[in-house]
C-alpha positions as a Python dict, from the first residue, in 0.01 Angstrom:
ca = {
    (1, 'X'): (0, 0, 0),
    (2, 'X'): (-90, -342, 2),
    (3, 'X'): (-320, -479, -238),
    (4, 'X'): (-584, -747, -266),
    (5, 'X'): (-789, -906, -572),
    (6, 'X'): (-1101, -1029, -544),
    (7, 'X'): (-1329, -1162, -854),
    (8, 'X'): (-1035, -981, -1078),
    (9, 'X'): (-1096, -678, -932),
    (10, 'X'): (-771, -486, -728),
    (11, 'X'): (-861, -352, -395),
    (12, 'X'): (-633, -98, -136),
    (13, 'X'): (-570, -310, 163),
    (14, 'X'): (-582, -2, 409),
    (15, 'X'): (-955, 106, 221),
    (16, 'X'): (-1153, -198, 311),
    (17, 'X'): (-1384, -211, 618),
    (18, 'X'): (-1336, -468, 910),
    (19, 'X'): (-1605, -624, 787),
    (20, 'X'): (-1424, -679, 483),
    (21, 'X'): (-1096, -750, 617),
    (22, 'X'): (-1269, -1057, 837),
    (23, 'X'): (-1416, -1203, 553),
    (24, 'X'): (-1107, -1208, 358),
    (25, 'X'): (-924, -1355, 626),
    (26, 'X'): (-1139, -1659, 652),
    (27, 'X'): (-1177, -1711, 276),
    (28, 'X'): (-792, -1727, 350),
    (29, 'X'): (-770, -1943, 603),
    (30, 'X'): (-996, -2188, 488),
    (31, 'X'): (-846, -2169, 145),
    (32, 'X'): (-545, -2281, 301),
    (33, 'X'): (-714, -2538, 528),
    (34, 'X'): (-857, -2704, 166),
    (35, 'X'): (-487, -2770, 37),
    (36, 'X'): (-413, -2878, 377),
    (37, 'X'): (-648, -3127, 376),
    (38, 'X'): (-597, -3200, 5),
    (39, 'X'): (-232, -3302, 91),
    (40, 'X'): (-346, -3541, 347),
    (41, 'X'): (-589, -3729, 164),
    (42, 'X'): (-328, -3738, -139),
    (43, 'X'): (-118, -3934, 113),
    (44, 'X'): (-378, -4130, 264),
    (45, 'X'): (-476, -4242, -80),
    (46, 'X'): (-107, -4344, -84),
    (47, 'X'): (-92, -4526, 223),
    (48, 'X'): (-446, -4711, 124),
    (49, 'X'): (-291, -4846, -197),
    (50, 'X'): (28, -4970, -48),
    (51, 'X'): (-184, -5135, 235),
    (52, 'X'): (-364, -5280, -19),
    (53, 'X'): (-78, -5424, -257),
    (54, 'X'): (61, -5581, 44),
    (55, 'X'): (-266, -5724, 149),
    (56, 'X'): (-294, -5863, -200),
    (57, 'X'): (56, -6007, -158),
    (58, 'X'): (9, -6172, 167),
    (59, 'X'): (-303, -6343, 52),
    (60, 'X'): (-274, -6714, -36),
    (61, 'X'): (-307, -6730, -429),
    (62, 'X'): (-612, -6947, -540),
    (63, 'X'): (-496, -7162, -871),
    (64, 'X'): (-695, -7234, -1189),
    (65, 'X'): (-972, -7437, -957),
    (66, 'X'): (-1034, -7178, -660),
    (67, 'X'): (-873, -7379, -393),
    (68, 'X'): (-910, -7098, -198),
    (69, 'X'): (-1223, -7068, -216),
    (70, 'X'): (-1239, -7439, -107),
    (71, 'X'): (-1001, -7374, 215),
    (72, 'X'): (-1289, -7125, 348),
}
């Protein structure tokens, strides 16, 4: 019999109402929707920073005087 715990507590599978059953199923699938997403913004937060580093790279340097700033 397959078994299920919920708030610590272990429930019989086959004993739980439909009611039940639906519930659990879309604590489930939205649990699994939250590490989904999680995963993507982990590597969007990735791809932001390299983007950025290179962007930071391929920016002319301004020296001790902020001719950069004077280029503008």
């Amino acid at each position: 019999m397959p078994m299920v715990t919920i708030d610590n507590v272990e429930y019989e599978l086959d004993s739980l109402s439909d009611e039940v059953k639906g519930n659990l199923a879309g604590v489930q699938f939205v649990d699994g929707e939250l590490v989904r997403l999680q995963a993507k913004a982990a590597t969007l937060q990735t791809a932001r920073a390299a983007y950025a580093r290179a962007l930071n790279e391929l920016l002319p340097k301004a020296d001790a005087k902020g001719d950069a700033e004077k280029k503008k």
